[in-house]
Backbone as CSV, one residue per row, in Angstrom:
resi,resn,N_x,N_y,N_z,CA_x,CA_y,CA_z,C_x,C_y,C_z
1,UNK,17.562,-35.115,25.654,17.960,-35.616,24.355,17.016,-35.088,23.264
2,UNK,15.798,-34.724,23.528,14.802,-34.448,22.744,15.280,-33.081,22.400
3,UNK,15.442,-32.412,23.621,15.911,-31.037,23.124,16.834,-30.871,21.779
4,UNK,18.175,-31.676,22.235,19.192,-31.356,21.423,19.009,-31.882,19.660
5,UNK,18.300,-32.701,19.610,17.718,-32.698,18.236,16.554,-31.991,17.570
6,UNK,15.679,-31.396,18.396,14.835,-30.839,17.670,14.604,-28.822,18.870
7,UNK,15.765,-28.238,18.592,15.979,-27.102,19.135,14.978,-25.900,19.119
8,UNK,14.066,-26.271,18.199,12.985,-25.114,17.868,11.646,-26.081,18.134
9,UNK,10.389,-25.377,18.699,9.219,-25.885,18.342,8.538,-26.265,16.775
10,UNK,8.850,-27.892,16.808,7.879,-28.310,15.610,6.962,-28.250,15.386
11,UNK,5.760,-27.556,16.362,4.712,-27.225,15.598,4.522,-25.897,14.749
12,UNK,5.367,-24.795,15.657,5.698,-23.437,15.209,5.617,-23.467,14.145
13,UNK,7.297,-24.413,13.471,7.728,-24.167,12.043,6.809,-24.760,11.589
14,UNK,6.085,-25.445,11.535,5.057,-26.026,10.664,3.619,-25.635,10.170
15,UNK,3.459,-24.657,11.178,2.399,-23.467,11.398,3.282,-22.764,10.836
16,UNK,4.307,-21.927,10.612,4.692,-20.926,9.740,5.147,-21.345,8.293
17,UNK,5.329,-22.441,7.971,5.659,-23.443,6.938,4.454,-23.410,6.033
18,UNK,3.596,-23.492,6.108,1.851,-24.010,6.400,1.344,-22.012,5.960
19,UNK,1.786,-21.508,6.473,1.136,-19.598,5.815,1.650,-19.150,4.511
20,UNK,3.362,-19.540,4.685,4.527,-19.335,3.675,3.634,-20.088,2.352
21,UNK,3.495,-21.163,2.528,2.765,-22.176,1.503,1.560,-21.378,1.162
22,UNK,-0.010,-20.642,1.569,-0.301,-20.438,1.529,-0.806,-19.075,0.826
23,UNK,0.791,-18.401,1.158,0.966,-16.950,0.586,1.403,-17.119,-0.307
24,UNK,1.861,-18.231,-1.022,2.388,-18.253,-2.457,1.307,-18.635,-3.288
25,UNK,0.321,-19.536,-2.863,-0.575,-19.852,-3.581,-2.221,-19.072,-3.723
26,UNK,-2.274,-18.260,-2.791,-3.571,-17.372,-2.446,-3.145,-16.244,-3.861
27,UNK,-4.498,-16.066,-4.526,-3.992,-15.468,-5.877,-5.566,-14.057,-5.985
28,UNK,-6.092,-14.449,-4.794,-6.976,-13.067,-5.035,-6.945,-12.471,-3.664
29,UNK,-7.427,-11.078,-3.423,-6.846,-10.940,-1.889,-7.835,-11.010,-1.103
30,UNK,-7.445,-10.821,0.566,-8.290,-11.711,1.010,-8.681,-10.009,1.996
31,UNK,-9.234,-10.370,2.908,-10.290,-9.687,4.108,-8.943,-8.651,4.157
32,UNK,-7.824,-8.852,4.618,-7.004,-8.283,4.971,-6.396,-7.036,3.571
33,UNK,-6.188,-7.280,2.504,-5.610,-7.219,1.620,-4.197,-7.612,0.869
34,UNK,-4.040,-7.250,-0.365,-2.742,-7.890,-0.596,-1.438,-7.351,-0.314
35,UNK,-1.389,-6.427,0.779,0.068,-5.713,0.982,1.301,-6.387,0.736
36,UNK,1.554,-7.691,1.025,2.670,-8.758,1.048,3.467,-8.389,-0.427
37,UNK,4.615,-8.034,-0.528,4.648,-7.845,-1.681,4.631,-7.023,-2.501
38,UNK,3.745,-5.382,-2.190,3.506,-5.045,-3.539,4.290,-3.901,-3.093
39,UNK,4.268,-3.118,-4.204,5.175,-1.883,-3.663,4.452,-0.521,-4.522
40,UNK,4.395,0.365,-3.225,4.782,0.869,-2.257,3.632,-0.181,-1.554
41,UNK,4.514,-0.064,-0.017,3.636,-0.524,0.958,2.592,0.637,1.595
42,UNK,1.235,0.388,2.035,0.095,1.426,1.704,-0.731,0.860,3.183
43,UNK,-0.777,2.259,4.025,-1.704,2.023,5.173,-3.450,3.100,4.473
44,UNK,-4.216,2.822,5.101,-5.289,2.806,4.621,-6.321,3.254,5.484
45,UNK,-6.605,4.408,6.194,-7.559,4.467,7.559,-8.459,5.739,7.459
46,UNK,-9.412,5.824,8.151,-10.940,6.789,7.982,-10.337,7.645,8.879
47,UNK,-10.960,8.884,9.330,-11.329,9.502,10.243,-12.931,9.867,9.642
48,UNK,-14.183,10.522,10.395,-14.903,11.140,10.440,-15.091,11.889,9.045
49,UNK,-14.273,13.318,8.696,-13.920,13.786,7.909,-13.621,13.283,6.488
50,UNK,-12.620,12.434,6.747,-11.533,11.917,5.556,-10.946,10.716,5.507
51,UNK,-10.604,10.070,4.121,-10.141,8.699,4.315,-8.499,9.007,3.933
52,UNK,-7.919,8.345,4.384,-6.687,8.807,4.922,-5.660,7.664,4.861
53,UNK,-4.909,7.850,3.337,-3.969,7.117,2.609,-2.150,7.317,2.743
54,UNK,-1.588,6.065,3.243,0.144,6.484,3.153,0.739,5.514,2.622
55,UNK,1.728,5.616,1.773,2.157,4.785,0.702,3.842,4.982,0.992
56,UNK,4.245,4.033,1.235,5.864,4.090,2.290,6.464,3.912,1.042
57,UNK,7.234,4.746,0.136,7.944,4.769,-0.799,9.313,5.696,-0.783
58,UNK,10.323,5.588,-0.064,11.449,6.289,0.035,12.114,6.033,-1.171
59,UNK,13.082,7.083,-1.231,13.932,7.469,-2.248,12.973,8.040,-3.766
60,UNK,11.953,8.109,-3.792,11.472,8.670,-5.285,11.420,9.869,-5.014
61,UNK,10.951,10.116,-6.636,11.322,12.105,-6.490,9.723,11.578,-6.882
62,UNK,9.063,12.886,-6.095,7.877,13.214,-6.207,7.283,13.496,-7.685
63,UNK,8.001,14.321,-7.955,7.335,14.076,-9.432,7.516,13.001,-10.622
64,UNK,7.888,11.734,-10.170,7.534,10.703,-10.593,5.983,10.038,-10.558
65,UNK,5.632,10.460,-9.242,4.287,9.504,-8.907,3.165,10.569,-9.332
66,UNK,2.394,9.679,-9.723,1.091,9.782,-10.298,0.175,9.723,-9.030
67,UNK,-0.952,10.376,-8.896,-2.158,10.226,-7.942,-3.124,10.431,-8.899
68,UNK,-4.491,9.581,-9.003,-5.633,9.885,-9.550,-6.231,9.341,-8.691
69,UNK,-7.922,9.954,-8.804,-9.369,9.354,-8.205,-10.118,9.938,-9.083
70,UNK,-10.620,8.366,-9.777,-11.587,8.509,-11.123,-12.861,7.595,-10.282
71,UNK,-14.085,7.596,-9.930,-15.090,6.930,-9.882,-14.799,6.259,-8.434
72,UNK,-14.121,6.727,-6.916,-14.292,6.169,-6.451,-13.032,5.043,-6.792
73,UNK,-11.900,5.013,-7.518,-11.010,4.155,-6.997,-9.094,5.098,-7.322
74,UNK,-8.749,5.354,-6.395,-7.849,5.897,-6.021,-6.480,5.601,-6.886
75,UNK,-5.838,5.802,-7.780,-4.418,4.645,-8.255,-3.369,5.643,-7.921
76,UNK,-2.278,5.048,-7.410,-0.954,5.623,-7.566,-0.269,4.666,-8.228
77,UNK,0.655,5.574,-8.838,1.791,5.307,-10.111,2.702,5.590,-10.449
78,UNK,3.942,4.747,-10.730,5.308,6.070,-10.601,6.170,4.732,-11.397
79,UNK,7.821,5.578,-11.004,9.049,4.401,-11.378,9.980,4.691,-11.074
80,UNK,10.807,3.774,-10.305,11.957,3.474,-9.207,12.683,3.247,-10.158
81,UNK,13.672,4.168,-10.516,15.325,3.806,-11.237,15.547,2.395,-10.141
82,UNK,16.554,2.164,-11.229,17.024,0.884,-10.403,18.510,1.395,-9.778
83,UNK,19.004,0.689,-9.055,20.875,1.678,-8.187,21.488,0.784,-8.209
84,UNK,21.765,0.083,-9.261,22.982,-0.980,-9.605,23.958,-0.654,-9.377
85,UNK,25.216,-1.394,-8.975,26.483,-1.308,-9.279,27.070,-0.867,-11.298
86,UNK,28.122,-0.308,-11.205,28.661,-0.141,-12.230,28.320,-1.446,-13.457
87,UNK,27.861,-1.022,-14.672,27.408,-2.027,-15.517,28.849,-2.416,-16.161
88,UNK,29.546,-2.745,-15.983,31.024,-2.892,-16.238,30.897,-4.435,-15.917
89,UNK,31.760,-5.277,-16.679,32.209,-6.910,-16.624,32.483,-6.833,-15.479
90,UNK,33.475,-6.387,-14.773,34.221,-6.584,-13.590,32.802,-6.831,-12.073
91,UNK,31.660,-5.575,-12.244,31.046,-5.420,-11.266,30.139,-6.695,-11.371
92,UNK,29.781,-7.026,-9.864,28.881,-8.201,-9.753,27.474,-7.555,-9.192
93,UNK,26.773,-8.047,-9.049,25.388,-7.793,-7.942,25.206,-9.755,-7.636
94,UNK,25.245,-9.465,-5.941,25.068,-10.399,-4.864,23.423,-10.923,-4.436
95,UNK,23.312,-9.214,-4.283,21.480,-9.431,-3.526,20.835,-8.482,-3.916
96,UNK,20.311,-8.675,-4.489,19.085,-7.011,-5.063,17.959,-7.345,-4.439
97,UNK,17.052,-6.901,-3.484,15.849,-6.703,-2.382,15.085,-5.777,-2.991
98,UNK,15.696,-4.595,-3.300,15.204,-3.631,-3.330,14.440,-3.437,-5.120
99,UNK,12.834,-2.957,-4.902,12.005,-2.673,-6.017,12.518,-1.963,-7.263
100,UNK,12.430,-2.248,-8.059,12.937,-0.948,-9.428,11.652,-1.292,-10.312
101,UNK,11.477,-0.455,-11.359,10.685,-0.429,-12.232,9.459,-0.108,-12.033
102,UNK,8.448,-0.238,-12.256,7.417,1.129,-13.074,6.662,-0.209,-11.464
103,UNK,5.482,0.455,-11.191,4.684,-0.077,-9.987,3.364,0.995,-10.069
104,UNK,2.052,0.204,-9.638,1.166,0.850,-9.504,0.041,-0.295,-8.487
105,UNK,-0.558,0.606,-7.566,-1.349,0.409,-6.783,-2.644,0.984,-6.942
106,UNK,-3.689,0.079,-6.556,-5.149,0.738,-6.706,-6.030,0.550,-5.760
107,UNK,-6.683,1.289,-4.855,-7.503,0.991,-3.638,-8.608,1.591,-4.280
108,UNK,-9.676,1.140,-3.866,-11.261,1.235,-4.345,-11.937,1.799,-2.838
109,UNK,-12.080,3.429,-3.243,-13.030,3.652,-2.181,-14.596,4.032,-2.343
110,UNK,-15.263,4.215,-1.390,-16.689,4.147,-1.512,-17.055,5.468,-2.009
111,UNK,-17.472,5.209,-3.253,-17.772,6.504,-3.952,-18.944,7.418,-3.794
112,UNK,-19.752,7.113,-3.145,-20.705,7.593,-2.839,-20.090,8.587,-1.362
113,UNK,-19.073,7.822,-0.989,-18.530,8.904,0.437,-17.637,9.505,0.423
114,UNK,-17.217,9.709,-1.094,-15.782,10.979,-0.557,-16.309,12.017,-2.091
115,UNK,-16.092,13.443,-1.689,-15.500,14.027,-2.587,-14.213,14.012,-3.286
116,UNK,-14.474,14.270,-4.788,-13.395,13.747,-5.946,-12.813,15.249,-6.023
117,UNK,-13.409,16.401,-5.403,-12.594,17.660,-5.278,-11.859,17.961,-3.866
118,UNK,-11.939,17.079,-2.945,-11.577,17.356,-1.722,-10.076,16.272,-1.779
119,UNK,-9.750,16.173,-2.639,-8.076,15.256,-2.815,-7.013,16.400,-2.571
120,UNK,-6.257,16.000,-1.564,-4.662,16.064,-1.291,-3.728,15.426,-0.982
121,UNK,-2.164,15.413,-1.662,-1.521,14.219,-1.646,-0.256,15.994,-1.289
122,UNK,0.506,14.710,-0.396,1.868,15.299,0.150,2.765,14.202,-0.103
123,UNK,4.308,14.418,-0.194,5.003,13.565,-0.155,6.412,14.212,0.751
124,UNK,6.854,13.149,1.773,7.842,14.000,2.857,8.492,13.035,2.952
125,UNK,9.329,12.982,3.175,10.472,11.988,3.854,10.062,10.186,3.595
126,UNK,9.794,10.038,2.843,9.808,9.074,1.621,8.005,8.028,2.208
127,UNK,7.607,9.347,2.482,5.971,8.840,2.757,4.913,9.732,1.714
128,UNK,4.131,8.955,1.015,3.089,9.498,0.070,2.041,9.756,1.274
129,UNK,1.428,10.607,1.406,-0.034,10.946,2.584,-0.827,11.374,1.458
130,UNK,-2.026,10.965,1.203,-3.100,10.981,0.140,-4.736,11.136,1.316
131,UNK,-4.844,12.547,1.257,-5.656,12.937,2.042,-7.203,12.715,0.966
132,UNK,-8.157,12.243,1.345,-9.547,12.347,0.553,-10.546,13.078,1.517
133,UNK,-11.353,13.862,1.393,-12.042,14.405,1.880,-13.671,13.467,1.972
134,UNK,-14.309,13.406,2.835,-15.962,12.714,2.862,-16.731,13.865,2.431
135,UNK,-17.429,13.352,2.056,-18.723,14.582,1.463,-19.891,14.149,2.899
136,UNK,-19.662,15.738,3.140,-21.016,16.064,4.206,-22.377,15.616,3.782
137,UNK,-22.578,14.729,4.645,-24.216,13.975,4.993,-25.202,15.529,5.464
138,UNK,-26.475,15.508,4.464,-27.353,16.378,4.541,-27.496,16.420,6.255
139,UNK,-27.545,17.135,6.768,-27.818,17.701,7.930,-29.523,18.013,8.322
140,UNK,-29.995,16.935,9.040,-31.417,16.582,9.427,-31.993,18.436,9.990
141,UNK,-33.017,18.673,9.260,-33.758,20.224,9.305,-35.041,20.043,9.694
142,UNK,-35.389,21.435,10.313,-36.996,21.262,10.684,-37.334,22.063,10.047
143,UNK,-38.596,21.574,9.534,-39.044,22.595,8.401,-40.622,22.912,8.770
144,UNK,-40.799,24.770,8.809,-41.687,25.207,9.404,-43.102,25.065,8.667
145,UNK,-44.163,24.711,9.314,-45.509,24.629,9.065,-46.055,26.310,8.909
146,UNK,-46.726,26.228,7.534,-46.806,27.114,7.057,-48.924,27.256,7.655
């Protein structure tokens, strides 16, 4: 009988009830960052070499978006036409999901570790790749006694 009235785990929904609440009200970002939300969605990872940026933005034309790195903080920038139905009385819109209008993102990297001449940005199949280059650490020398 218990089952048939309460079909899902109540603590679950209440634990996911309880984040939902949380993500509406959290207003600076946290350890993780603020991806939830913003657009383009943006992975963020090192190698050795290079820090190594992708910004999931399908359908733009490349030469919309902007890339800069001024001081160590990275911004991309652009603007998503919007793909409405016919602006005509007759046409309706149901569900619009999808982002339009001007958007910009800014990641702050450690400026002391990348070269600001070692930037490359590609854009392919509706992925931004924003390559940064590290600036080579002096290389430990022995220096001869004269």
């Amino acid at each position: 009988m218990y089952r048939a009235l309460f079909p899902r785990d109540v603590f679950a929904e209440l634990d996911r009830l309880q984040r939902e609440m949380q993500e509406v009200f959290e207003t600076g970002p946290s350890i993780r960052g603020v991806g939830r939300g913003g657009f383009p969605a943006v992975n963020v990872g090192t190698t050795p070499q290079s820090l190594e940026l992708y910004a999931f933005a399908p359908g733009l034309d490349p030469a919309t978006i902007e890339v800069n790195l001024e001081r160590g903080v990275l911004t991309i920038a652009g603007d998503r036409a919007a793909d409405l139905p016919g602006q005509d009385e007759k046409a309706a819109l149901h569900i619009n999901e999808r982002f339009a209008g001007r958007f910009r993102r800014v990641v702050s990297l450690p400026e002391d570790d990348v070269n600001p001449s070692g930037v490359s940005a590609e854009y392919r199949d509706g992925v931004l790749h924003v390559s940064v280059k590290r600036r080579q650490a002096p290389a430990p020398r022995r220096i001869a006694i004269q």
